[in-house]
C-alpha positions as CSV (number, residue, x, y, z in Angstrom):
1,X,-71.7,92.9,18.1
2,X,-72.6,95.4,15.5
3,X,-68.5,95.8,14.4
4,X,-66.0,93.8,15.6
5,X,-62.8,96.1,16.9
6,X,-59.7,96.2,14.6
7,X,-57.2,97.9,16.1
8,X,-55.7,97.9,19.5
9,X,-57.8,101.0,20.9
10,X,-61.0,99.6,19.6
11,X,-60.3,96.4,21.7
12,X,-59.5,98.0,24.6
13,X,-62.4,99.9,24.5
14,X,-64.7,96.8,24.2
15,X,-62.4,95.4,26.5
16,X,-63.2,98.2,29.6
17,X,-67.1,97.9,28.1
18,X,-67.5,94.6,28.8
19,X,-65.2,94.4,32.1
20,X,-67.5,97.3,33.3
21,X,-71.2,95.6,31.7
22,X,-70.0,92.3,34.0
23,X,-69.2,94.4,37.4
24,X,-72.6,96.6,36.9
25,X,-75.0,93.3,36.1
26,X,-72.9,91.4,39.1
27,X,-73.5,94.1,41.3
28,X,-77.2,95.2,40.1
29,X,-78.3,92.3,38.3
30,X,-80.7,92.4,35.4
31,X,-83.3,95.2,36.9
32,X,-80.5,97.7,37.2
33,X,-78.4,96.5,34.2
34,X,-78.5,100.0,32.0
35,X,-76.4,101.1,28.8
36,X,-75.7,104.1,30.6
37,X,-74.3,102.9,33.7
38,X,-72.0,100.6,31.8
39,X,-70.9,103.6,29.4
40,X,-70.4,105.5,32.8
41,X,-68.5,102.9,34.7
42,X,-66.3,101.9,32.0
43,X,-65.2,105.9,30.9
44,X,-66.3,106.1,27.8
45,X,-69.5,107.9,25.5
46,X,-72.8,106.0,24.9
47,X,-72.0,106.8,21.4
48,X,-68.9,104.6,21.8
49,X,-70.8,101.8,23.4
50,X,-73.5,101.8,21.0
51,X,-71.3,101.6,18.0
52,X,-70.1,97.8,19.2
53,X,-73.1,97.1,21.1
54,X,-76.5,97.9,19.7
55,X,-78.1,97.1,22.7
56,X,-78.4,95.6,26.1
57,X,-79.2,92.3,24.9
58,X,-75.6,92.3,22.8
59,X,-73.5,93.7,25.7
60,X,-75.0,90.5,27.8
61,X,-74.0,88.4,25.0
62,X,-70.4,89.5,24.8
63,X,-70.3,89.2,28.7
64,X,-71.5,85.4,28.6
65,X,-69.3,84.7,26.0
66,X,-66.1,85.7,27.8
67,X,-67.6,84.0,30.7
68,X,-67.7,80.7,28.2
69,X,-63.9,81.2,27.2
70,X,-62.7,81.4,30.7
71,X,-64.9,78.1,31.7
72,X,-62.9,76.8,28.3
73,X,-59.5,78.1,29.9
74,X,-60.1,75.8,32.9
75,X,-60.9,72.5,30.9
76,X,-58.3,73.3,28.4
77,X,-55.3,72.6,30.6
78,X,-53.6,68.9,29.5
79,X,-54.4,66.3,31.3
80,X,-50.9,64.7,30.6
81,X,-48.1,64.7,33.5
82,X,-50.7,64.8,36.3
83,X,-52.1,62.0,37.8
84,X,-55.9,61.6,37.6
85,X,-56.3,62.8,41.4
86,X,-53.9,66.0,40.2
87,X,-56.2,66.5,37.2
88,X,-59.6,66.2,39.3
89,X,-58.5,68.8,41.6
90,X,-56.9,71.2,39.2
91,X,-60.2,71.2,37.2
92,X,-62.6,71.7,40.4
93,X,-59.9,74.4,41.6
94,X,-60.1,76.3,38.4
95,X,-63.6,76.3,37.7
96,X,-64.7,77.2,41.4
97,X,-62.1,80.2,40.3
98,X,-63.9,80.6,37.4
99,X,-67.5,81.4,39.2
100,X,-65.6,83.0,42.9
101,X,-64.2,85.9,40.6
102,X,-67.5,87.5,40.1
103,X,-70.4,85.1,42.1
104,X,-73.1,88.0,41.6
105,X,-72.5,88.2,37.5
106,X,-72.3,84.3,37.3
107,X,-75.8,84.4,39.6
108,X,-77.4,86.7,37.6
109,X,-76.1,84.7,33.9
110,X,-77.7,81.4,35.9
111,X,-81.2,82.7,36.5
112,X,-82.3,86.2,35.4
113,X,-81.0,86.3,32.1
114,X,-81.8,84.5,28.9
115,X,-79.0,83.3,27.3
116,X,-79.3,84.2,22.8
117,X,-80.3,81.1,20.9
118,X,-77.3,80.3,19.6
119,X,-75.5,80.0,23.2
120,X,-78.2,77.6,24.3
121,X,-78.0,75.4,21.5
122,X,-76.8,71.8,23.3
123,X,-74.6,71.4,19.8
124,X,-73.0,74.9,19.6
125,X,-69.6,75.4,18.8
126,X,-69.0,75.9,22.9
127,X,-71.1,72.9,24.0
128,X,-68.9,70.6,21.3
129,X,-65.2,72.2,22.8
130,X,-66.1,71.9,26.5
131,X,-67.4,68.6,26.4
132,X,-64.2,67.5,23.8
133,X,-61.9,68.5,26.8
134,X,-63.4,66.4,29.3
135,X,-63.6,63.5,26.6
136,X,-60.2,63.8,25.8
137,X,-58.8,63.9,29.7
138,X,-60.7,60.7,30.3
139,X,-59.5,59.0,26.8
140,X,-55.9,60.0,28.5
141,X,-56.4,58.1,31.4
142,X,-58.1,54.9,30.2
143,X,-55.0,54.3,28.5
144,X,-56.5,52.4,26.2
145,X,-58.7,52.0,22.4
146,X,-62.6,52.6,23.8
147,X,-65.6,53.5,22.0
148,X,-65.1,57.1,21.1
149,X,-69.0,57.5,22.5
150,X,-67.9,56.0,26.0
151,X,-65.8,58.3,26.5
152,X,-67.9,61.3,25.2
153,X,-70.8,60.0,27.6
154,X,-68.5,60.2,30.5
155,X,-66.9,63.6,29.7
156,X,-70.8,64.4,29.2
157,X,-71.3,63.4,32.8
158,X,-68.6,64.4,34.7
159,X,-69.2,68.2,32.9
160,X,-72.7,67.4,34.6
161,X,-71.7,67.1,37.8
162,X,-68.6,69.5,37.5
163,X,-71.5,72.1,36.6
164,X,-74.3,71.3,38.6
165,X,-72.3,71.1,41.7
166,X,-71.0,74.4,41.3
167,X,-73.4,76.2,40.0
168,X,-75.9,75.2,42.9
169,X,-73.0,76.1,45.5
170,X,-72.6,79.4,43.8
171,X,-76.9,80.2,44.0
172,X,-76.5,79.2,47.9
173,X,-73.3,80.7,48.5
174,X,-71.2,78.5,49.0
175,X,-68.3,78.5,46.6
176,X,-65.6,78.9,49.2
177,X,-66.8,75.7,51.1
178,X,-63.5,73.4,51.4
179,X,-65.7,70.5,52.5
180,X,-67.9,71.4,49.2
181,X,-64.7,71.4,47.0
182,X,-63.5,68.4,49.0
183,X,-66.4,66.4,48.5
184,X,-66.9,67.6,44.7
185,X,-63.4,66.2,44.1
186,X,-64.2,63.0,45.7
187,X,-67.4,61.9,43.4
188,X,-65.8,63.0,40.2
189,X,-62.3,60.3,41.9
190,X,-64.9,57.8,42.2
191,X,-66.8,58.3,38.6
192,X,-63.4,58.9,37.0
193,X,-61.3,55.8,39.0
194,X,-64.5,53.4,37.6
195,X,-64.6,54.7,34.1
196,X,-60.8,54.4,33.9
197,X,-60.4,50.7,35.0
198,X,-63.4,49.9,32.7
């Protein structure tokens, strides 16, 4: 961003220009994804959108990002209290939630545009929190002292599948699938059940 907002306007201005960037790329992908239209659709001046957003490029940015924090939101959520079937399908609910409240933004994020260098980084500041949840939730259920890279490894993995799962069911359309969801819950049990007894 070129300046970050202070007070409560400012946000809310950079609030309804990202809200509005993320409907028109969702809706119109990269091709049709203009500084204009967002200015337009979220009521406010080019000038305004250009004084937190120098260009396209930066608007994408900020509209990844919020994406990241809401894939964050769903991992965040302790693991403690629930059983590890409880926990499983809590996180598959909330990330298919995640990607089902805008499939045609998430689409176009996946495969037309190219994500700035420092989101694709596999040791950014993202990368290191995300994979830290899933860690954490299995270090939870073992129950026990394991190698802190064990554990890391599996949260590594079960983020793979979590995310590859998804992702491919969002390119083909089928996030709503209750036998996809089903069956998604039942691989991570089986991972999760083995790496727990271990």
């Amino acid at each position: 961003m070129r300046k970050q907002p202070r007070q409560a306007r400012s946000r809310t201005t950079v609030d309804a220009i990202v809200q509005a960037g993320a409907r028109i790329l969702g809706q119109r992908g990269w091709a049709g994804f203009t500084t204009n239209a967002v200015a337009q659709a979220a009521g406010v001046s080019i000038g305004s959108l250009y004084q937190y957003f120098p260009d396209k490029h930066a608007l994408i940015d900020a509209i990844r990002r919020q994406h990241l924090d809401d894939c964050l939101s769903a991992v965040r959520k302790p693991a403690s209290g629930k059983s590890l079937r409880q926990y499983v399908e809590a996180l598959v609910d909330d990330m298919i939630a995640v990607h089902a409240e805008n499939p045609g933004l998430h689409q176009v994020l996946l495969d037309e545009v190219l994500a700035a260098e420092g989101l694709r980084d596999p040791h950014s500041a993202f990368e290191k929190a995300y994979l830290g949840f899933h860690a954490s939730a299995i270090t939870h259920y073992r129950g026990k002292k394991t190698a802190a890279t064990a554990d890391a490894l599996a949260g590594t993995l079960v983020s793979d599948i979590l995310d590859g799962v998804i992702h491919n069911a969002l390119r083909r359309g089928e996030l709503a699938s209750a036998a996809l969801r089903a069956e998604l819950v039942r691989i991570l049990m089986l991972y999760l059940t083995d790496v727990t007894r271990r």
